[in-house]
N, C-alpha and C positions, 0 to 999 in steps of 0.2 A: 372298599373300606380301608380308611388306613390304619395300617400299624406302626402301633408305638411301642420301640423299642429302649426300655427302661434297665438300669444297673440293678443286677440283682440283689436280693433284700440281704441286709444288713451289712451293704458296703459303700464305700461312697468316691464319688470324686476330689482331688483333692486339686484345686488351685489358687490362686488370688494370695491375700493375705494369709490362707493358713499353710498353701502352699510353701512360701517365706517364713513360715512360724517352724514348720519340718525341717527345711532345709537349715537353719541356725540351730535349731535340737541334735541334729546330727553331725555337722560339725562338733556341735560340741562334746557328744558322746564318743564320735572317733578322736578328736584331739586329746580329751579326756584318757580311753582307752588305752590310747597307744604309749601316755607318758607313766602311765600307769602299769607297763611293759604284756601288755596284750596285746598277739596278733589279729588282722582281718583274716575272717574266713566268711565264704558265702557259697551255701551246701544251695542241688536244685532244688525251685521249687513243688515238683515232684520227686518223689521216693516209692519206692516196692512199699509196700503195706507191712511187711514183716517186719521192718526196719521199726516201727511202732505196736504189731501187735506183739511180738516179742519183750520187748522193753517198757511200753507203759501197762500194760495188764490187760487180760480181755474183758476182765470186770470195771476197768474205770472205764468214767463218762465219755470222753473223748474218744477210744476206742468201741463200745459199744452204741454210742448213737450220735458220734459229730461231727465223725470224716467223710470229707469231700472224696469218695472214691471214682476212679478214672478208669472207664473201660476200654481197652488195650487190643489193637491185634494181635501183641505176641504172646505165645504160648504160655501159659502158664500163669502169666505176669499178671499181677492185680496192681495199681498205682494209686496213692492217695495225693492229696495236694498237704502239705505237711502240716500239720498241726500244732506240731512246737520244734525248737532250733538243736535241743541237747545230744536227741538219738541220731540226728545227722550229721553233728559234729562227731561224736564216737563214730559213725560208722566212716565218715571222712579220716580219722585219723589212722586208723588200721587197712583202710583200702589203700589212701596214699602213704604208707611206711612212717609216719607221722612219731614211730620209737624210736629213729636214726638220728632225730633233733635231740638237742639241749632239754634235760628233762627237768622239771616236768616241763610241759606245753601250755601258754595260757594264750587262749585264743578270746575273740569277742566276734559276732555276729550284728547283724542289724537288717533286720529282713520283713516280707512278710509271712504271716502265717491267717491259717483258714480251719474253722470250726462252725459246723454246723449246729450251734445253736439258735437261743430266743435272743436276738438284739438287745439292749437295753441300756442305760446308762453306763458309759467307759466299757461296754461291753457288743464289739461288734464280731460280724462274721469273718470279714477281714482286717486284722488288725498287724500292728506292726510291734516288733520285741526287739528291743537293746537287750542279748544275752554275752555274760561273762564265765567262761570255763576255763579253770585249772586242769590239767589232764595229767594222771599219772605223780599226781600227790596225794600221800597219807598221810602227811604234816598237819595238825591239827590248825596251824598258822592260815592256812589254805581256807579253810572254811571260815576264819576271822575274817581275811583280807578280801576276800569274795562280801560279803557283809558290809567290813570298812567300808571299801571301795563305791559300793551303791549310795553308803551314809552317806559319807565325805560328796559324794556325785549332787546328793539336794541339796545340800551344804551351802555348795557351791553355787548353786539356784535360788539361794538365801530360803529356801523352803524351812522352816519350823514345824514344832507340834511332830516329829518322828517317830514312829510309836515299833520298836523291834517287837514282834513275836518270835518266839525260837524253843525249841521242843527238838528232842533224839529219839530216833525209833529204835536206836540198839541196830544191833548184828543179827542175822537170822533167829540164832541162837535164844537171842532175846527177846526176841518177835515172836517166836514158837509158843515160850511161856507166858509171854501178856494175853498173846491171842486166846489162851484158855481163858485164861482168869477172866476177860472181854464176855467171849462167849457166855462163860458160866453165870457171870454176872446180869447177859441181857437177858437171859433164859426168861429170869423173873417178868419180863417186859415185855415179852417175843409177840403178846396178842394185843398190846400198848402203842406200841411203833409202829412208824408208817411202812409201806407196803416196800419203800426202796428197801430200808433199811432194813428189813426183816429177809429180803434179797440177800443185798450188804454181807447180812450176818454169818452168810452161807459162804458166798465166794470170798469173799474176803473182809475178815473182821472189822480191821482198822480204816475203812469209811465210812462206821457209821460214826465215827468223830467227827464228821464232815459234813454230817446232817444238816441240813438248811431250817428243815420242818421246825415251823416253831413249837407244835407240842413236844418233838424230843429233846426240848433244849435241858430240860431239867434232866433228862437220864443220863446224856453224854456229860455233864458235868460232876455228877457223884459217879462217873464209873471210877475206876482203880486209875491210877497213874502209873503210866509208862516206866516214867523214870525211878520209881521202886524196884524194876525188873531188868534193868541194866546190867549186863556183866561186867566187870574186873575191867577189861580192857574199854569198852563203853563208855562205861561210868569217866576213866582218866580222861578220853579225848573229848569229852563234852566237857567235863572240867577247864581241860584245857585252853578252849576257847571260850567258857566262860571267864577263865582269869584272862585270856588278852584282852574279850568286851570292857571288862571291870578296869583293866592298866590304862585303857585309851579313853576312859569315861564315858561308855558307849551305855546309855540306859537300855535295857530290857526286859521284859516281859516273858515267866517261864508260863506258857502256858500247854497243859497237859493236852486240850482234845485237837493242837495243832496236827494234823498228819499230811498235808498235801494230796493231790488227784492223780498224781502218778506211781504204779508200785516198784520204781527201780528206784527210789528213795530209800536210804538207810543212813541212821547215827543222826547227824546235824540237817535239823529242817529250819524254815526261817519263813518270815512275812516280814515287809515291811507297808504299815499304814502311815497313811498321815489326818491327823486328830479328826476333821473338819469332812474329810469325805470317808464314808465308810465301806469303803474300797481296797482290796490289796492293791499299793504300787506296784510293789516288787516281792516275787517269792522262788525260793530255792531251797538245795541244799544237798547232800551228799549222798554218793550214787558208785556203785560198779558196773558200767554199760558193759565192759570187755568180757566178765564171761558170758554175757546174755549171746550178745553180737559174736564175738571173736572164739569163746572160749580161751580166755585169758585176759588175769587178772588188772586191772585198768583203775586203779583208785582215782576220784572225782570229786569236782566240786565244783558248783556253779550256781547261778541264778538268771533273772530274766524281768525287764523291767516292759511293760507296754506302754507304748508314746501318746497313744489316743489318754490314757488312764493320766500320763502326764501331764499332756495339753490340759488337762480338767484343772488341773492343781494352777500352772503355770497362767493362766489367761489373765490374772491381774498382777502378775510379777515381772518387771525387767530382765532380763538377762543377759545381758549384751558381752559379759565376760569371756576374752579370749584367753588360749589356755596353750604358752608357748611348748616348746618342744625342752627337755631335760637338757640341761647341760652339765648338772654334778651329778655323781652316782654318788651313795654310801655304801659301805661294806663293812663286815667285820670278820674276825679272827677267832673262830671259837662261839660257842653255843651259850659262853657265858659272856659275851660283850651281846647277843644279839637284843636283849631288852634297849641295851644304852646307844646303840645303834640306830634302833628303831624312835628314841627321843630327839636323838638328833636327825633324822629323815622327818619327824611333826616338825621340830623346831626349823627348820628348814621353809617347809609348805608354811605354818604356821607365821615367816617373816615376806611370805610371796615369792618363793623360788619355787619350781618344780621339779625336786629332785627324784631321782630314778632308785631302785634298789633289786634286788633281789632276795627277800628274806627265807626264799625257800631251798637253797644251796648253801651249807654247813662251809663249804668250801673256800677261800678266800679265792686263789688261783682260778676256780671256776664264777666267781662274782666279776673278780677282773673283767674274767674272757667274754662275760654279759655284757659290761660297760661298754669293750669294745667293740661287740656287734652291733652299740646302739652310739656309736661314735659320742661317747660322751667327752666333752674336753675333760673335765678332772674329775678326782675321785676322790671321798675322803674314807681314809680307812683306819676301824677301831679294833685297837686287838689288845691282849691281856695289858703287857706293858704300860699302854698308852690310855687304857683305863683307869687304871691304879693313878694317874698325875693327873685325872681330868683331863687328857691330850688326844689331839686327834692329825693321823698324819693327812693334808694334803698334796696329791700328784696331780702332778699333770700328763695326764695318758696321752699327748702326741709326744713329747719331747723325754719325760720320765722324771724330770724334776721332782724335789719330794721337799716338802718342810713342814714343822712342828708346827700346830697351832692350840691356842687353848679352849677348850669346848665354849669356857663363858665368852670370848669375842669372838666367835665363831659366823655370828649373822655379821658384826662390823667388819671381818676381813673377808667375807665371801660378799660384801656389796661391793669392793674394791676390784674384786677381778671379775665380778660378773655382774653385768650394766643391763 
């Protein structure tokens, strides 16, 4: 009898034309990445199992019923085939000494990953993630530019119809006191809802927001809102990058029963759809892996886009946009130029350069020392003085040169030297 030996279900081959479709997404997303001053990193595709049941919770789905577990000669060792990219980055950064670098650390990955689910539309067992992490930022800017950074990315793919969701789970703190009021609230319902959820309710409150079931759609939507229960410090940093979404005309969506699938999420969560498919593209948001992993604190921020999810989008769009390497940086002087900083880095992308920045270094001297690890030829730098006249200084970081220019001819004298 013969046997036929077939690709396991819900993965596939890839070659021919979609192979060529891959291979140009990826470029684009590492030339993207890189000008956009994130490193490559590529963690294996096996990991110890701790490395997830630790960090994503033993009550979410993916730990509970969707890893690919590896049964192992060595002692002790249980091995998964990794599930998602974020808890391997963390544990990449503390195993290789990854606090001796330039802080914070913004790395990107582009990998596969494997989840034992149901196949389904944009949804397979093995699929692939363009992930973006900040590491060792509590800069509210961090969770902006993580956000930006994916917008600006469809943007770029002329993709319309962007729809942000974005919701804060607060700090422990604040999670402690929602999760009553959660509880208290489903109590009324506990014999209403479906059997996950009545699970949910026990280990862990905050997924039954998460509910698919469509008769609980009506209860997770009159529960209490999260953001009622924010503390002092909570409340400012979700602020915070609600007023950078609002400076950059970034539309969004506050919606309360957002909480995402994994529990080492805290403060700023996010989704991004797009109108037409009712799919998440892209979802993240902010995280302390270092005490779970490290025991020690590791402030974060990241997200994660899936390619298959993209191909869905991109199949009747061009793309053909290549995306050169930076050649100006911007800088500033002071925490009060960095708004007008950050107008002249748009206006910059905005005339078709691709300028480099660092907006998460206070520092000037430390922005410099950025530029020059990324050999930029010039820099323009804005500080108090140079504010106040509408001026902005240009150098040139091989030679040192410096001269004044004025913000409003700013695109007509940077065409001149940079062709």
């Amino acid at each position: 009898m013969k046997i036929k030996i077939q690709k396991p279900r819900g993965m596939k081959d890839i070659f021919g034309e979609e192979a060529e479709f891959y291979l140009r997404i990826k470029e684009l997303i590492t030339d993207f990445s890189l000008l956009n001053g994130f490193k490559y990193i590529e963690t294996p595709l096996i990991e110890d199992i701790k490395t997830f049941t630790l960090s994503l919770g033993s009550a979410s789905d993916v730990v509970s019923k969707e890893m690919f577990v590896i049964k192992g000669k060595e002692k002790d060792a249980v091995y998964v085939l990794r599930p998602e990219g974020t808890a391997g980055v963390v544990r990449a950064y503390f195993e290789n000494g990854m606090s001796s670098l330039p802080q914070p650390v913004s790395l990107f990955y582009l990998g596969k990953m494997y989840r034992r689910e149901r196949p389904q539309h944009g949804r397979l067992r093995e699929h692939t993630q363009w992930g973006l992490e900040i590491l060792n930022a509590d800069d509210a800017f961090a969770d902006f530019f993580i956000i930006f950074s994916f917008i600006k990315f469809l943007e770029k793919l002329k993709i319309r119809n962007i729809i942000l969701k974005i919701n804060s789970l607060g700090c422990k703190n604040c999670r402690k006191k929602y999760k009553a009021k959660l509880v208290q609230y489903y109590k009324k319902f506990k014999d209403k809802i479906c059997a996950d959820c009545q699970k949910r309710l026990k280990l862990n409150p905050l997924r039954v927001l998460d509910c698919k079931n469509q008769k609980d759609q009506e209860y997770k939507y009159n529960a209490p809102n999260i953001l009622d229960y924010l503390c002092k410090n909570c409340e400012n940093h979700f602020q915070k990058v609600i007023e950078f979404l609002d400076y950059t005309k970034i539309t969004y969506e506050l919606d309360k029963t957002l909480v995402r699938g994994f529990d080492y999420y805290e403060r700023t969560i996010f989704e991004i759809f797009i109108e037409e498919e009712n799919i998440a593209l892209v979802g993240g948001g902010r995280y302390d892996l270092g005490e779970i992993l490290n025991n020690q604190k590791l402030p974060s921020v990241g997200g994660a886009l899936g390619l298959e999810r993209l191909k869905i989008i991109l199949e009747k769009i061009k793309f053909s946009t290549k995306f050169p390497r930076p050649k100006i940086f911007v800088a500033f002087a002071g925490e009060g130029a960095k708004f007008k900083a950050f107008d002249v880095f748009l206006q910059l992308q905005n005339a078709g350069f691709y300028p480099l920045a660092n907006f998460f270094k206070s520092s000037l001297s430390a922005q410099l020392e950025y530029a020059n690890k990324h050999n930029v030829k010039y820099s323009l730098i804005l500080g108090f003085q140079e504010l106040g006249k509408d001026e902005i200084i240009l150098k040139d970081m091989e030679y040192g040169n410096q001269e004044i220019l004025k913000i409003k001819d700013l695109v007509k004298e940077i065409k001149k030297i940079i062709k």
